[in-house]
N, C-alpha and C positions, 0 to 999 in steps of 0.2 A: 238571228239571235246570237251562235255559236259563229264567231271568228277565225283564232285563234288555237284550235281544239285539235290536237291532234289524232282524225278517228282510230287510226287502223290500231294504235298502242292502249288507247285510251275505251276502246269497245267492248263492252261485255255481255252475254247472254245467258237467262237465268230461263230455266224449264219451267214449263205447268206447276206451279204449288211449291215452286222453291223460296226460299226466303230472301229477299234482298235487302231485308236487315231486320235481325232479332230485338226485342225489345231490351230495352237499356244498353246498348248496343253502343258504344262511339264509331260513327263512321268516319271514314277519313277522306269521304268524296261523296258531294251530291252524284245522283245521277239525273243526266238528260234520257229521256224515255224516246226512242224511236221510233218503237215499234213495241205493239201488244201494250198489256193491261195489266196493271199490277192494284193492290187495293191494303190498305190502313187499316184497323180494328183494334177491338179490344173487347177480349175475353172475358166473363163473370167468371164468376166462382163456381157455379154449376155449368159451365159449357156454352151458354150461348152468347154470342157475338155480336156486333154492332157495328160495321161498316163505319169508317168514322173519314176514312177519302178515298177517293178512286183517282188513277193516277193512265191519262191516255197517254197518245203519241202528240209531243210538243209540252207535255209537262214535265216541272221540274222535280224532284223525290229525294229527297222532301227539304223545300227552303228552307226551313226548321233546325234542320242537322248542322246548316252552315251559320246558324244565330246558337243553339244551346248545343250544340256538338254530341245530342244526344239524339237515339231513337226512342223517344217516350213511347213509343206503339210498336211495334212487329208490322212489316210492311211485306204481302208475300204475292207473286206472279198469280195474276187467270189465268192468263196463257203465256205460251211464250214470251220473251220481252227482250227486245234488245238496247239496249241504252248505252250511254257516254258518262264514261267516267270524269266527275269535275273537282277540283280543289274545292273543301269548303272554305278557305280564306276568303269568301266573298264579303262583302262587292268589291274587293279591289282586285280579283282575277282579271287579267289581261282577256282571258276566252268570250268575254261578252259586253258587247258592244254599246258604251256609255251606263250598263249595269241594267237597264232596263227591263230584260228579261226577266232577269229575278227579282228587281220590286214587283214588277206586273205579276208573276207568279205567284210572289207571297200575298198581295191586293186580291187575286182572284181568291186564292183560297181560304181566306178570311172573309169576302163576302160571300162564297157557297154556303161557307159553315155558319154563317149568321144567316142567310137564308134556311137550311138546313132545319135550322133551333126553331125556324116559326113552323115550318113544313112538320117536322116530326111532333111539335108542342099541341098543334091549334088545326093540322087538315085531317081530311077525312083519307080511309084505304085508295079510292080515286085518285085524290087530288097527289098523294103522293105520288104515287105509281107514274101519274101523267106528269108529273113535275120533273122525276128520275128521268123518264124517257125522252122530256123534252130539252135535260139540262144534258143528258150525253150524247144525243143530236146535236144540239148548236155546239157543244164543245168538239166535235170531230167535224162539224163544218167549219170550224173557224182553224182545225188542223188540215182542211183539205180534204179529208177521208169521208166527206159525206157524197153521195153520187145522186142528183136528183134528193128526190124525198126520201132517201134510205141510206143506211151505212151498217156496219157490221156494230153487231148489238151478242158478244159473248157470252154475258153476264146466265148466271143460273137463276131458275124460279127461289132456288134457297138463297144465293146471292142477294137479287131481288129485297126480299126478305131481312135479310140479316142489315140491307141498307135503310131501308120504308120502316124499319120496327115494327112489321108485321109477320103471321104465320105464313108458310109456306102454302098452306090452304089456303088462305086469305090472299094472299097474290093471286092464285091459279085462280081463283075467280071474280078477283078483279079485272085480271090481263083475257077473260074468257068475255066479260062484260062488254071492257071496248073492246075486243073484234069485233062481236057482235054488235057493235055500236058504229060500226065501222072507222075507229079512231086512229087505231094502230092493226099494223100486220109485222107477226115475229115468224119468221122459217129461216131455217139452217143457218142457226144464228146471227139473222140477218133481221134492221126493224126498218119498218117501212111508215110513214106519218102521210098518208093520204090527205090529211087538209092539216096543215101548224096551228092558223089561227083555231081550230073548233078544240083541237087540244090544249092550244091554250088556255082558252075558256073553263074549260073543264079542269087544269089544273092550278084553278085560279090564280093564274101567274100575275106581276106589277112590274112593270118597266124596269127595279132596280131587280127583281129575278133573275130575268134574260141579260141584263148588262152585266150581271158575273161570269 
């Protein structure tokens, strides 16, 4: 994707809960996400949250910045994260290769969040839950980072939550359901999907789901 880039100048690392961009914010460079998790929201008025993207390794943060040169949302690290500093003068930045990257970027992440709209509108605690787990699976198997049926799954039961529009109760016994269902396995931050297809099913996924 990244040509052109030069890392060693252009690399930067944001710690656990630091901000890698305040809201209303003019950045003056996307970032290429390397490494760790960083995630999107937006705050009510009384405190609570709503997950609005999650940003892994091989994603761009955020396409957005380089179209309205704003952060409309506060963008802050799970965990560590190390990323590549990019001009937002895209798409005619020389760093990427025929621009492809970042249409494809901006294309995924306008189909999540149109999936997203149906998933939080119209499913059940279930179907989200298994929807989240299966759409951060195939997105770090398509960055490499999935090993077998499992890859690292950071994310908090409040996380969770704050992504699903449900309570943190309501997760903890969702995600207690399928284990005992045997659907998923989570240990030291680590998820495991012992059969794809039967979660599929389960988070009534449609062929244009899994294509985002």
């Amino acid at each position: 994707m990244l040509s052109q880039v030069a890392e060693g100048e252009n690399q930067v690392h944001f710690r656990m809960h630091q901000f890698l961009a305040r809201e209303n914010e003019k950045p003056d460079a996307m970032l290429y996400v390397q490494e760790g998790w960083a995630c999107r929201y937006r705050l009510l008025s009384d405190g609570r949250r709503q997950i609005t993207a999650l940003y892994l390794p091989g994603d761009y943060c955020d396409p957005q910045w380089a179209l309205g040169g704003v952060a409309s949302q506060p963008v802050v690290a799970i965990t560590n994260v190390r990323a590549l500093r990019l001009p937002c003068r895209i798409p005619s930045h020389a760093g990427f290769d025929g621009h492809n990257g970042f249409w494809q970027a901006l294309s995924g992440m306008i189909e999540r969040q149109a999936n997203w709209l149906v998933t939080l509108g119209r499913k059940t605690a279930l179907e989200r839950v298994a929807h989240l787990l299966l759409e951060l699976f195939e997105r770090m198997r398509q960055a490499g980072l999935a090993y077998g049926q499992q890859c690292a799954m950071p994310l908090t039961q409040m996380e969770i939550a704050d992504m699903t529009g449900l309570t943190p109760v309501h997760v903890n016994r969702t995600l207690q359901s399928m284990r005992a269902r045997g659907l998923v396995e989570l240990q030291s931050k680590w998820l495991r999907i012992p059969e794809l297809q039967a979660l599929r099913e389960v988070a009534a996924l449609t062929g244009q789901d899994m294509a985002a």
